[in-house]
C-alpha positions, -999 to 999 in steps of 0.1 A, spaced: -33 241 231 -2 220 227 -15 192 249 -47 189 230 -32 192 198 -4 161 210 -35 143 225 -59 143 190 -22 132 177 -22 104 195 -61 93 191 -55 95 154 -25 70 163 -49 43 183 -78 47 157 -56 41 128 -33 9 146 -71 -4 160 -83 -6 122 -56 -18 104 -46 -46 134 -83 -59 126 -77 -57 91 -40 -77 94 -62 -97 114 -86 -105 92 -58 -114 72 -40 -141 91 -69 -154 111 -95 -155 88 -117 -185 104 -123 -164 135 -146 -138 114 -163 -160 95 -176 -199 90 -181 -196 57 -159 -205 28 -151 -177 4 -159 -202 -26 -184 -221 -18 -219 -222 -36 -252 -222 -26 -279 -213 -54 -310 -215 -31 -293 -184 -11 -280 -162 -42 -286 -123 -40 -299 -125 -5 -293 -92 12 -278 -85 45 -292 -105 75 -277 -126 107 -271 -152 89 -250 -134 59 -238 -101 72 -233 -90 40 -255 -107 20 -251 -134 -8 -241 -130 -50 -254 -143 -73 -239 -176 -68 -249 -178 -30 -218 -173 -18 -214 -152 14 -200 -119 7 -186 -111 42 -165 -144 37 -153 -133 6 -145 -97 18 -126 -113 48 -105 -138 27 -97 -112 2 -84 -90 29 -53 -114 28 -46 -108 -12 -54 -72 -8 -28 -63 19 -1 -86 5 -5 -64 -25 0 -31 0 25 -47 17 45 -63 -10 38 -34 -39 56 -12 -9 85 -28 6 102 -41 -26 102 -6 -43 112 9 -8 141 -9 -9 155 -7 -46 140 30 -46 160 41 -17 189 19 -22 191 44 -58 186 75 -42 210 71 -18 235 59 -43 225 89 -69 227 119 -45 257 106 -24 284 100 -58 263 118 -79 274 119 -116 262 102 -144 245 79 -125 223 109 -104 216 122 -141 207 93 -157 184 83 -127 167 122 -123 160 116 -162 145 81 -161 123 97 -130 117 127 -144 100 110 -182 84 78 -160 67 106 -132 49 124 -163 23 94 -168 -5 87 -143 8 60 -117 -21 42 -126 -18 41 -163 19 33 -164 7 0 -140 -23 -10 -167 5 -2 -194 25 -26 -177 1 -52 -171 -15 -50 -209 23 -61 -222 26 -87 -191 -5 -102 -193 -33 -104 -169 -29 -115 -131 -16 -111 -98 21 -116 -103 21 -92 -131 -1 -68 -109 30 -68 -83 57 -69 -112 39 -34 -126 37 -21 -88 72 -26 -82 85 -16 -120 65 24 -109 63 24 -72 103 31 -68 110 58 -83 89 78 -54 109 62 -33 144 72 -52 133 106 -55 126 109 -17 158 99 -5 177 116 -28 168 146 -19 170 134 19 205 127 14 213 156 -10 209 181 19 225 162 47 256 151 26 276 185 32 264 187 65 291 191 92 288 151 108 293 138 77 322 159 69 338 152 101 329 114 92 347 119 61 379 133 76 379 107 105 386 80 75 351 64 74 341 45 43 316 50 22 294 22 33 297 32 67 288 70 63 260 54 44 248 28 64 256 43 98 253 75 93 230 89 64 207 62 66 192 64 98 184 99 90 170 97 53 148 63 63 122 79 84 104 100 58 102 70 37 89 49 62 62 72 68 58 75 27 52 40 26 26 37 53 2 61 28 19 42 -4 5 7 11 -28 22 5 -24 33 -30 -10 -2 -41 -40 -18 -24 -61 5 -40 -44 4 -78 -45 -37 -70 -81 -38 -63 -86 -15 -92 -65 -35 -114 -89 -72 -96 -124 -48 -110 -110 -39 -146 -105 -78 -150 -68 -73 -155 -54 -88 -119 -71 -112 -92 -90 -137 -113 -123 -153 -103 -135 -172 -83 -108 -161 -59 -119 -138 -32 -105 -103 -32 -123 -68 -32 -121 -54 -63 -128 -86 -79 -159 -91 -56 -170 -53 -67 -163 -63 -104 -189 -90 -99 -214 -74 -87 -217 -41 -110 -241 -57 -133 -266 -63 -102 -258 -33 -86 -297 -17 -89 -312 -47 -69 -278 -58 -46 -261 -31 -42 -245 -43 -12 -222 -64 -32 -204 -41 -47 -209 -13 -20 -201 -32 12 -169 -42 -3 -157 -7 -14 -169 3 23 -145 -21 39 -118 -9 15 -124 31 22 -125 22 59 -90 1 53 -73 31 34 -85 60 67 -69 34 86 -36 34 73 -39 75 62 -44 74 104 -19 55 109 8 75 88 -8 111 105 4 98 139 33 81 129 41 114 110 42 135 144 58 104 167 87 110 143 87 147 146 88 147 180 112 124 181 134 143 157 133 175 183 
């Protein structure tokens, strides 16, 4: 039962790497998917629906939509990626800090946490954006300014219980330093729960980004990027639908990717701990 169990584990683990490698793909190579450019016009093609020759079909400006999806790919997971790793670092550079001198600091953080946490990640990120103005900077700015605190929270409480533990206490009496119980010591242990965090947490910021793109308040046209492409095509979505809907289909396929992904990284880790 254990076998099977350790085998679907690690199928999860291919089918997840598989998708999101094409997607990265996609990404960086863009030119092998598709001859099309993503902003070029063509009125004598506009609102053609899927064929050979457009995959996905055409809006309403003739443009190829499979193009578009796979040039957007590249603005979509730089928001993932980038919404994820800055707040990963100044969220669990805090948490560390917080839980391992505690004090005012740990109070003054858990509070800040505590008030920011009651609000809806994604209004707190429109919040953010309405004072900022629209566009994709600010879209990263308000992804970073929310996404820590997660992050903060995490670790803290990683390193709250392994702080009195016995290795660091011998660490302590052996004469280490700080940094080095830190660095050497705590780190390694707190990191991998927030690794695997962030694998899921690239998915919500390419999700809030692309939500951000469609509400008109990030990615502005004619740039290619998917929730920008769905935003365009709402208002023809009774007679080509498959603007708005392939898009969203590559993006739900993109996000089980990455939940994949996390779900075996999840039990490599685990295993690993034992």
């Amino acid at each position: 039962m254990r076998k099977k169990k350790s085998s679907h584990k690690k199928v999860t683990f291919i089918v997840g790497s598989v998708i999101v490698g094409l997607v990265v793909l996609m990404a960086v190579f863009p030119r092998i998917f598709t001859k099309y450019n993503p902003i070029d016009v063509d009125v004598m093609a506009s609102l053609s629906p899927p064929s050979l020759k457009h995959l996905f079909g055409t809006d309403n400006y003739g443009r190829d939509i499979f193009s578009r999806v796979v040039y957007g790919a590249r603005i979509d997971l730089m928001m993932g990626v980038l919404g994820t790793v800055v707040p990963f670092f100044i969220g669990g550079i805090a948490g560390m800090l917080a839980a391992y001198y505690s004090g005012w600091f740990d109070r003054i953080l858990i509070g800040l946490i505590d008030i920011m946490m009651a609000f809806p990640f994604t209004i707190l990120v429109i919040v953010i954006i309405s004072i900022l103005g629209n566009g994709i900077i600010n879209v990263y700015i308000a992804l970073w300014l929310v996404g820590w605190m997660s992050y903060a929270k995490l670790v803290r409480g990683e390193v709250l219980v392994l702080k009195n533990s016995d290795y660091i206490q011998a660490a302590r009496v052996a004469g280490f330093s700080d940094g080095r119980i830190l660095l050497r010591h705590l780190l390694p242990n707190v990191v991998s729960a927030a690794v695997v965090y962030a694998v899921s947490d690239i998915v919500l910021c390419m999700l809030t980004g692309a939500s951000m793109s469609f509400l008109g308040l990030g990615v502005q046209p004619p740039t290619a990027e998917w929730g920008a492409i769905m935003n365009e095509g709402k208002s023809y979505i009774s007679y080509a639908w498959w603007i708005t809907v392939l898009p969203g289909l590559i993006m739900a396929v993109t996000g089980v990717g990455f939940s994949l992904l996390g779900d075996g990284l999840t039990d490599y880790l685990r295993r690993k701990g034992r």
